[in-house]
N, C-alpha and C positions, 0 to 999 in steps of 0.2 A: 447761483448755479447756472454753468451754459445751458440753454434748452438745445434741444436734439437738431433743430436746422440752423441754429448757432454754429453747433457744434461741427456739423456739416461743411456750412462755408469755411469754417475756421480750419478744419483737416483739408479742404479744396485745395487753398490758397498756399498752405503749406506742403501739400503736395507738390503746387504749381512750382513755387518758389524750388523745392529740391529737383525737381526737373529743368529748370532754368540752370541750376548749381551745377548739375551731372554735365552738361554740356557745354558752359558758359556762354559766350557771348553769340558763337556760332553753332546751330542744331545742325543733327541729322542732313545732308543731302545740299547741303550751304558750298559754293566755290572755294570756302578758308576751310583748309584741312585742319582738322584735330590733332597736334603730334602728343604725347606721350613719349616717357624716354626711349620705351625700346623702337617707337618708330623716327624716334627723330636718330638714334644711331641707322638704323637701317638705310631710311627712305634719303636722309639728309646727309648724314656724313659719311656712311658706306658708299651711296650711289654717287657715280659720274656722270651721269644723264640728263642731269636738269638743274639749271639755279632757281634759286628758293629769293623770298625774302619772307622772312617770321616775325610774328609778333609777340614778343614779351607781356604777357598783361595778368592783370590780377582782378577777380570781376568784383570787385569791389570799387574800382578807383573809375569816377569820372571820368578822366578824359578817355580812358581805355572804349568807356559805353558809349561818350561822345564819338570813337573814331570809327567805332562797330560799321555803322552804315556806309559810310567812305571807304573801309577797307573792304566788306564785301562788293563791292563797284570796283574795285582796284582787281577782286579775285578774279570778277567775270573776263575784267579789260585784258588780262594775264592768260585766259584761258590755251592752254595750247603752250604759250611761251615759257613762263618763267610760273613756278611752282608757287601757290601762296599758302602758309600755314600760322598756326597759331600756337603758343603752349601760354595755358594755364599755371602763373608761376605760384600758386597758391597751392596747386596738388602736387606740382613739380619743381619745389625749388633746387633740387640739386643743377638741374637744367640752366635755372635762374645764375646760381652762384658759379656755372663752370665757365659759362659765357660773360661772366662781369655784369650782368645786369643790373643797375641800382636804383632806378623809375621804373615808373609806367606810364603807359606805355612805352618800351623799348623797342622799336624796330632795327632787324641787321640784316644785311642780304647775303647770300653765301653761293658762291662761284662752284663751279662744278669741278675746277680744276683742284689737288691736293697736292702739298707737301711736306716733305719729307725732315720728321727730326730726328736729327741724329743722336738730341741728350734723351728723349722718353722711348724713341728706336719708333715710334709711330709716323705713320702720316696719314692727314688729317685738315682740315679744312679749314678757313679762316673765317669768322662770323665778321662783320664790317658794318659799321655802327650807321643806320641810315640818316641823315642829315636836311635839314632845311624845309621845306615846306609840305604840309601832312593833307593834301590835295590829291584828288584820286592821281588827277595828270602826272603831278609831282611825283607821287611815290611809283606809278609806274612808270615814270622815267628812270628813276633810281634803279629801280628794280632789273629793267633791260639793260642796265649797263653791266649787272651782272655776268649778264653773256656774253663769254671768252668769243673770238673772230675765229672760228676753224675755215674759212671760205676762202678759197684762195682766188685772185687776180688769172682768170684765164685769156687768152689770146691767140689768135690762129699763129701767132710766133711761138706761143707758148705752148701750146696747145700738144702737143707730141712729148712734151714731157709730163704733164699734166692726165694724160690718156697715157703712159707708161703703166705697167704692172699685168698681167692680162688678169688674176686671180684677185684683183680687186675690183669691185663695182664703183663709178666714180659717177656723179652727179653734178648738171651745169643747170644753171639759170640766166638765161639769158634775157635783158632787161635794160632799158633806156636809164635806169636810174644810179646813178653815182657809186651808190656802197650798197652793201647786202641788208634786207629788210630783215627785222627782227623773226618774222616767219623762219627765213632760213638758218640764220642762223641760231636759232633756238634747235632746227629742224638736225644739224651739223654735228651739233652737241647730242644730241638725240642718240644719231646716228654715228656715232665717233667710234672706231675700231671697226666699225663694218661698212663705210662707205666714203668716200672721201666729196669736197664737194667746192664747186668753184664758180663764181659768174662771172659771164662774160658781156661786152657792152652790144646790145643791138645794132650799133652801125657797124660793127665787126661780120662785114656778106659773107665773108670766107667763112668763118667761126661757124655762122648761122647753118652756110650752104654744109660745110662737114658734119653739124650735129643733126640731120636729119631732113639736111632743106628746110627748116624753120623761117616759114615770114612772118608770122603775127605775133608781137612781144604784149607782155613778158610770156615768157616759156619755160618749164621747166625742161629738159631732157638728162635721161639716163643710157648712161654706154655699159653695160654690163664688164665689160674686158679693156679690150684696147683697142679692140676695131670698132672704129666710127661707124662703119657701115650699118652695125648691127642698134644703133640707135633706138629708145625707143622715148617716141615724145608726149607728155603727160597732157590729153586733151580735156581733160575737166578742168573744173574750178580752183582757182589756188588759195583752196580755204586748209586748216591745218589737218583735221582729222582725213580726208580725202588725199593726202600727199604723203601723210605718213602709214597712211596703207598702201599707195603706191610706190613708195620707198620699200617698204619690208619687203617687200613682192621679190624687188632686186638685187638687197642690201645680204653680204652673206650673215647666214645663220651663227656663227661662231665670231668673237671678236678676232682681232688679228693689229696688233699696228701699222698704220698704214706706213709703207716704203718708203713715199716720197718725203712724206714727215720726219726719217728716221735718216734720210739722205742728203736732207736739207738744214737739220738741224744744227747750230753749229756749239762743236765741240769747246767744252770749258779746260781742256786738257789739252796742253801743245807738248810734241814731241821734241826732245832739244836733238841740237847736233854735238859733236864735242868742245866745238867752238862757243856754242850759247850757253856749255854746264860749266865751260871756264868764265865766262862773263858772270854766271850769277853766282860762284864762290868770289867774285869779287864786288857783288852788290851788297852794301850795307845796312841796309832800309828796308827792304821786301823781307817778306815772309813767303816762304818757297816748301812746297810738300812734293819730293819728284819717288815716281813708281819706277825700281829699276827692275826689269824684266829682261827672259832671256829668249827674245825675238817673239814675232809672231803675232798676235791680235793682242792687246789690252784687255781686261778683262772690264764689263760693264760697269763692274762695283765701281772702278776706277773714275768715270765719270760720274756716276752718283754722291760719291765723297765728296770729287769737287765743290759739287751743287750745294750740298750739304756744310761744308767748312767755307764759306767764300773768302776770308780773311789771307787765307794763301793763295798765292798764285801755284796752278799745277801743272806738272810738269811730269814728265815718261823718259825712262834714259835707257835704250838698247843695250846690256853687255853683250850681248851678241855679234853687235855690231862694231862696238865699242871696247872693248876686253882688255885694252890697255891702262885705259880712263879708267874703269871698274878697277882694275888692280892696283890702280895709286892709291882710289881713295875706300882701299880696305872694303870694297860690298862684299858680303857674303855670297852663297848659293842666290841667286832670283828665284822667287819674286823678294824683294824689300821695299819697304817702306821708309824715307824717312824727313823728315820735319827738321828746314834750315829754320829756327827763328831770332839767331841773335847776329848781330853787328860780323862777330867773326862764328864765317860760316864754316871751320875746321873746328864747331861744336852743333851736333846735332844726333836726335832722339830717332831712336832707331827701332822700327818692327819686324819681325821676321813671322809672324803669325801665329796662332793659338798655341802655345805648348803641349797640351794636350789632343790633337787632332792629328791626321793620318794623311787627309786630302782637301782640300778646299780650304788650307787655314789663316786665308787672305779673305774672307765673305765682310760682308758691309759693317755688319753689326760690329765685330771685331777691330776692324778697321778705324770703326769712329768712338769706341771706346777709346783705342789705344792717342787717337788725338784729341779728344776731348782730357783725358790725364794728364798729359801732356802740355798743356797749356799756361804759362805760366800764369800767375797771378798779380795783377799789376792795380788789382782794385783795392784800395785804401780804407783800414775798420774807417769809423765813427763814434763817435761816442760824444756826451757832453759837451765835455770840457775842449774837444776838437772840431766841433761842430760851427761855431761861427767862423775861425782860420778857415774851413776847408771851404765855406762860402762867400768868403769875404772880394776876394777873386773875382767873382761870379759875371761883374761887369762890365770887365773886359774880356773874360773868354767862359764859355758854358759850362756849369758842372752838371755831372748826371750823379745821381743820388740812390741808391736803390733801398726801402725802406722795409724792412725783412724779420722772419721769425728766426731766420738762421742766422748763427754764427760767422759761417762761409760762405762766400759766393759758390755758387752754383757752376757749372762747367758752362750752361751756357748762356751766362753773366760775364767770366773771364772771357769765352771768345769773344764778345761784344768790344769788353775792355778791348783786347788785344788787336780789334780789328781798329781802334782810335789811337793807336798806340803813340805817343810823344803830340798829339793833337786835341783829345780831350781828359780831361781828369773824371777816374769813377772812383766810387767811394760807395760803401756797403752800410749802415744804422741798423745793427741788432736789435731788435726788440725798445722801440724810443719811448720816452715816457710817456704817460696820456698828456702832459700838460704841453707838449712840444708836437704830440699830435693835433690837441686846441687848436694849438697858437697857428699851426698852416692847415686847419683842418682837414685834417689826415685819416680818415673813416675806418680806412682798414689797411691791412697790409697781408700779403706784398703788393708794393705801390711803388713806383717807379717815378721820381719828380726828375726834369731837366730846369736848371734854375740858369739864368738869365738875366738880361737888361735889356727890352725894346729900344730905349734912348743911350746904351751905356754910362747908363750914372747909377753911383753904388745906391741912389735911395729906391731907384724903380726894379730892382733885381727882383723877382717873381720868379715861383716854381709852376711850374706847367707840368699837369699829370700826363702820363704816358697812357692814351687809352688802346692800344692797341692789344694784337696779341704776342704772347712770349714765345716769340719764336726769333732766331737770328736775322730771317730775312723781312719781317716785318718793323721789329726793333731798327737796324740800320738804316730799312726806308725812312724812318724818321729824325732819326741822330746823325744822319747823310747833310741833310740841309740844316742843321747847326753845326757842324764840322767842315762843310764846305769854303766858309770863309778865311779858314786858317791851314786848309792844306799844305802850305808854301814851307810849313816846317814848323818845330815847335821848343822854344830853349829848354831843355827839363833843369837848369840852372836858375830859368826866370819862369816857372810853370804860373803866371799870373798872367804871361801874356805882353805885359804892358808894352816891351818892347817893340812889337806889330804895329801896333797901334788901330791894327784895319776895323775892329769893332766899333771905335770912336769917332769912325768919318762920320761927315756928312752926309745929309741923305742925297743921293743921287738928282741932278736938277739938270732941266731941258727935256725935248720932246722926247717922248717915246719911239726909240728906232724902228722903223718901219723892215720889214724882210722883204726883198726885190730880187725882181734878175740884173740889176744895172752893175754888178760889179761884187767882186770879191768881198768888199769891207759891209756889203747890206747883205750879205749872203747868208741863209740858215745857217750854215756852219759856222760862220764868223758872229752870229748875233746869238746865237744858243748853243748848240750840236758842241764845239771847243771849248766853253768857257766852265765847265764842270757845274756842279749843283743840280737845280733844276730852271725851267725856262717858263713862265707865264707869259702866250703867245696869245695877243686876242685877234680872236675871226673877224674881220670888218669888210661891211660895203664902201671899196674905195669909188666909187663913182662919185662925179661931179655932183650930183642930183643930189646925193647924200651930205655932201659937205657940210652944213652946219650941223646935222646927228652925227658926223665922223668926228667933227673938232670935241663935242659934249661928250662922247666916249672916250678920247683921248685925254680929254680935260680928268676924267674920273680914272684912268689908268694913270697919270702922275698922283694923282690925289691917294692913290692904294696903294702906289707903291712907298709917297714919303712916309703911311699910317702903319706900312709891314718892317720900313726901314730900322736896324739890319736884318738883313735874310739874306737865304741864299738866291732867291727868286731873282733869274735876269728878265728882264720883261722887254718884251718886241710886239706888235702887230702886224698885219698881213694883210693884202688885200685876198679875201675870200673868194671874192665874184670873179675875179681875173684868173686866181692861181686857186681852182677848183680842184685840180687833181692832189697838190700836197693838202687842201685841208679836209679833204678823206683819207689820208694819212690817219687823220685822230677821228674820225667817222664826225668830220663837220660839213655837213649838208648847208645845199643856200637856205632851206627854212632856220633853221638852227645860227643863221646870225643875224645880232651879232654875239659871240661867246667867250669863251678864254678858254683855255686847256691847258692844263699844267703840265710840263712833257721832263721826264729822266731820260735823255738822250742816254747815258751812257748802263743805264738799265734796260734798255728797249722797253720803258713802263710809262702811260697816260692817263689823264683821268680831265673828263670834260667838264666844268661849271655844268651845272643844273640848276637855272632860276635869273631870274633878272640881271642887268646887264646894271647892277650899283654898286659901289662901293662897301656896303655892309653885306651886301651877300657875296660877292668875290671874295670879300676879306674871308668870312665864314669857309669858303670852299679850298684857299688858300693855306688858312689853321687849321683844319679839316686834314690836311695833309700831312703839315708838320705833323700834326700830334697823332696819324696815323687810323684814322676816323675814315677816312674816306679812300674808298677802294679804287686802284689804279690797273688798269690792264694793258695786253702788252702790244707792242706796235714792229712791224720786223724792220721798215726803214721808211724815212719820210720821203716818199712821191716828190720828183723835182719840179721845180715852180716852172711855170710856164713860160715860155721864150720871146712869147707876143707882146707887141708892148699894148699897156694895160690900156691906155684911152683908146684904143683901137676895137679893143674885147667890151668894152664901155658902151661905147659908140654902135657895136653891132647891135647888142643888147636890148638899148634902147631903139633902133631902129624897128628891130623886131616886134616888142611890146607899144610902139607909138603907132603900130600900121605905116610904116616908113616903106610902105611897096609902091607898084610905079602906078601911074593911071588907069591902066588895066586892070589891076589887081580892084582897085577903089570902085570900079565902075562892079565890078562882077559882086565884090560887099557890099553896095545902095541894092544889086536887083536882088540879093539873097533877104537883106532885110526888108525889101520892099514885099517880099514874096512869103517872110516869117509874118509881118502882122496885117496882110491881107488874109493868111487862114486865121490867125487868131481872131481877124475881124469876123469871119464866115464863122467859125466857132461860137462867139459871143452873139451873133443873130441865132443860131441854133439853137443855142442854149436858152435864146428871149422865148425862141417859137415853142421851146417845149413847155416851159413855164409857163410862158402863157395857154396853153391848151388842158394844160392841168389845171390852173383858174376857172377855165370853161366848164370842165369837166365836174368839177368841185359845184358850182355853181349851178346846173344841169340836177345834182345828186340833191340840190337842197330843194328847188322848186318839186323834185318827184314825191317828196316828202310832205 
């Protein structure tokens, strides 16, 4: 029998413990916010105001308790910037199972920015699997990468377009420092629809003298309108909760897109003339979706679709203008829609909008119904008995695999297909056996394998799961750089490939090309920006001084690139320290090298290494990519390298940090330090005298005794 203060402790402890369960790992009043599903749709996927990074955990699992104390230090280091929360996947697995969660702890960070699908008609936000090292620093590094750049590049040349709008409030920072500080632009994001906001560099007198006469950097200043005059400049601290009460003060009360954003942004819709709708009825290869309208403004939807379908190129055709063109090729009334996607483009699928509707019967939704139907079907069943044929291939060109409950591919399964179309083979597996799930351990489905050969030989062919999300624009970031090597064309006679050969080179051998201003053939454009795929550029100190660390980084950049060979990865380095302004392009600061940054030139998309400068962890940040793990954000063009020749910018450098001043200068540095530890000496006697008198004193108190 328990006795009564048994019983006591015993109901205590199990109190305690259900109090610990109600809240898990972080209580009441903790910087790791508690989500729950309805606040993680609210706070997290409704809201545009803040990136997140969350934690997957279960309070049962080790490491999860292990990382408890780390990630509260991550909440604190985050305050202000970037949102940090938690979920419970033990009370809330649906949460667990809609994000792919499959450990624990799972960390993913999630961008403020959303969009748009066109197969589920939502948009919605992309969780991004956090990667590499579980160190407070680490993870908030990750974490700040989350935040999209809304800051724009101001300059007293610029400056008059920038201060445009009078019924916007617009926001400058003006600051000695290279790129915009995570403050700000956490603060951008914040502030997005109600303030627009831009830094400008401190040696810019004009800038300074317009925004308010500013001498002392950094400075925040706010223009309410468009007249500079009316300036007003933030004289407190630039800590976060104090700036964003200062902000609100100014920022209007109602959102609004900002103007210059909406004037600058460029359009995925080209209007043809009748000369370029004759040329692309005679293009055989593109996939073409052109809107014919009868004059006058485009309707929005119209560049939304674009965004939304990327597989077509899009295209607007005036019968207004045109009326002759129109009536050859049989348009109806405008507006129409219609989808070229075969070889001969005097066959194609035609919309005229809702049957049932009165006005508006061209809206979005409609729109991308009618092209997502529309899509042929170019993905190939599966089954048993076809299943080794369709991989056997697999080592000279890539197959993607989709491993499925359904019968049919999904519409936006076939646009993926169609966006590879004569370049990669897809193929769909109903429902596979358990014993074939075994054999590639295959957990669940749907599950998405791209199978492969790192060396092109049929015995290393390996399926790499697709961790990303099922969206069009997330899928292609990854199936981009295994399709890149065969863009040149593709024989659907010899769909093995073999005739290419390009899978079976060798791995690429000799230095890693450097990018310079010496000439066209070292030029970014020439070394990455042209050559398609993506581009691993690493940030380096080219100075003399550094030369044997420059050669051991270089030495480990061929060593990565024979360990990734083939990929699509062109790889070049930079001198960082010389050509400062392009490698804040990818927000690479001189502390930050030396780095890499994996750059999609022709996506305007980047994503920076985070973590040492070795071979196993570039590789990691590298596959991180492919397999669509690791979040990339957007860049609008790379800053051109500088004009100077570099041992010059070297040489200043060093003159600088060595005390390379003239005599004068050395003589007034001995009287400043002569003059620093003469008061430290007069301090340290101070400090004898007073010690000592309290000895006395001490000594005095005993004898009175």
């Amino acid at each position: 029998v328990t006795s009564p203060p048994t019983m006591r402790l015993l109901l205590l402890l199990i109190a305690a413990c259900l109090s610990q369960g109600a809240h898990g790992f972080y209580e009441e009043g903790s910087a790791v916010i508690d989500l729950d599903e309805k606040t993680f749709e609210r706070d997290v996927m409704a809201s545009d105001d803040s990136a997140w990074i969350i934690e997957f955990y279960a309070p049962w699992c080790g490491h999860c308790k292990a990382l408890a104390p780390t990630y509260e230090k991550v909440a604190k280091n985050l305050e202000g910037l970037v949102k940090v929360g938690a979920v419970d996947c033990d009370k809330y697995p649906a949460l667990a199972e809609k994000f792919g969660v499959r450990g624990f702890p799972t960390l993913k960070t999630f961008s403020p920015e959303k969009t748009y699908n066109p197969y589920t008609k939502k948009t919605a936000k992309m969780g991004v699997n956090v990667e590499g090292g579980r160190t407070a620093k680490a993870l908030v590094d990750q974490a700040l990468a989350a935040l999209p750049n809304y800051v724009k590049n101001v300059t007293i040349a610029s400056s008059a377009t920038f201060l445009s709008d009078k019924d916007y409030p617009k926001a400058v920072l003006l600051s000695d420092k290279p790129a915009p500080p995570s403050l700000i632009k956490s603060l951008a994001v914040q502030f997005k629809g109600r303030m627009r906001f831009g830094m400008g560099p401190s040696t810019d007198e004009e800038l300074a003298k317009l925004l308010g006469g500013v001498t002392e950097f950094p400075k925040l200043v706010v223009v309410p309108g468009d007249d500079a005059s009316k300036a007003v400049v933030h004289t407190g601290k630039l800590k976060g909760a104090e700036l964003s009460e200062f902000l609100a003060a100014h920022a209007r009360k109602e959102k609004m897109e900002d103007p210059l954003a909406s004037a600058s942004a460029e359009s995925s819709v080209q209007a043809l003339s009748a000369e370029e709708f004759e040329a692309l009825l005679k293009d055989k290869s593109s996939l073409y979706s052109v809107f014919f309208h009868q004059g006058g403004a485009v309707p929005a939807t119209v560049e939304q679709l674009a965004k939304a379908f990327k597989m077509f190129k899009h295209k607007t055709f005036d019968c207004a203008k045109h009326a002759a063109v129109c009536k050859e090729q049989v348009v109806g009334t405008p507006p129409v829609l219609r989808l070229y996607m075969a070889e001969d483009k005097t066959e194609y699928e035609e919309f005229t909008g809702k049957s049932d509707c009165l006005e508006d019967c061209m809206d979005l939704d409609s729109m991308s119904d009618f092209v997502a139907e529309s899509i042929p079907n170019l993905v190939v069943p599966i089954t048993e008995q076809t299943w080794n044929a369709f991989l056997a291939p697999a080592y000279e060109r890539p197959r993607v695999l989709l491993f499925s409950k359904k019968e049919e591919p999904t519409s936006l399964y076939k646009s993926v297909a169609l966006n590879y179309k004569d370049i990669l083979p897809f193929g769909i597996y109903p429902n596979p056996p358990k014993a074939l799930k075994d054999q590639i351990g295959l957990k669940k489905i749907p599950q998405l394998l791209i199978f492969f050969s790192p060396n092109a030989s049929a015995e290393a062919v390996q399926g790499m799961p697709y961790q990303g999300e099922f969206s069009f624009e997330a899928m292609t970031q990854v199936l981009d750089q295994f399709a890149a090597p065969f863009r040149d064309g593709f024989d659907p006679n010899n769909p093995s490939g073999k005739s290419s050969g390009k899978a079976a080179s060798a791995p690429p051998s000799g230095p890693i090309p450097e990018i310079t201003n010496k000439g066209e053939d070292s030029s970014y454009e020439k070394l990455c920006a042209s050559k398609g795929g993506l581009c691993a550029v690493a940030f380096l100190d080219g100075s003399e001084g550094n030369k044997d660390k420059r050669e051991e980084q270089l030495k480990a950049l061929e060593d990565l690139r024979t360990k990734m060979h083939p990929s699509p990865f062109h790889m070049a380095w930079v001198d960082a320290v010389c050509h400062s302004d392009f490698a804040i392009s990818f927000e690479v600061s001189q502390d930050r090298v030396p780095t890499v940054a994996v750059i999609s030139p022709s996506k305007g998309r980047y994503v920076q290494h985070i973590g040492k400068f070795q071979v196993p962890e570039m590789e990691s940040t590298l596959q991180g990519v492919l397999s669509g793990k690791k979040q990339t954000g957007p860049f609008s063009s790379a800053n051109p390298l500088s004009e100077r020749d570099c041992a010059e910018v070297h040489a200043e450098i060093l003159a600088a940090t060595t005390g390379g001043g003239s005599d004068e200068d050395d003589e007034i540095m001995r009287e400043m330090m002569e003059e620093i530890k003469r008061k430290e000496a007069e301090a340290e006697g101070e400090d004898e005298d007073d010690s000592g008198s309290k000895k006395k004193k001490k000594k005095k108190k005993k004898k009175a005794k």
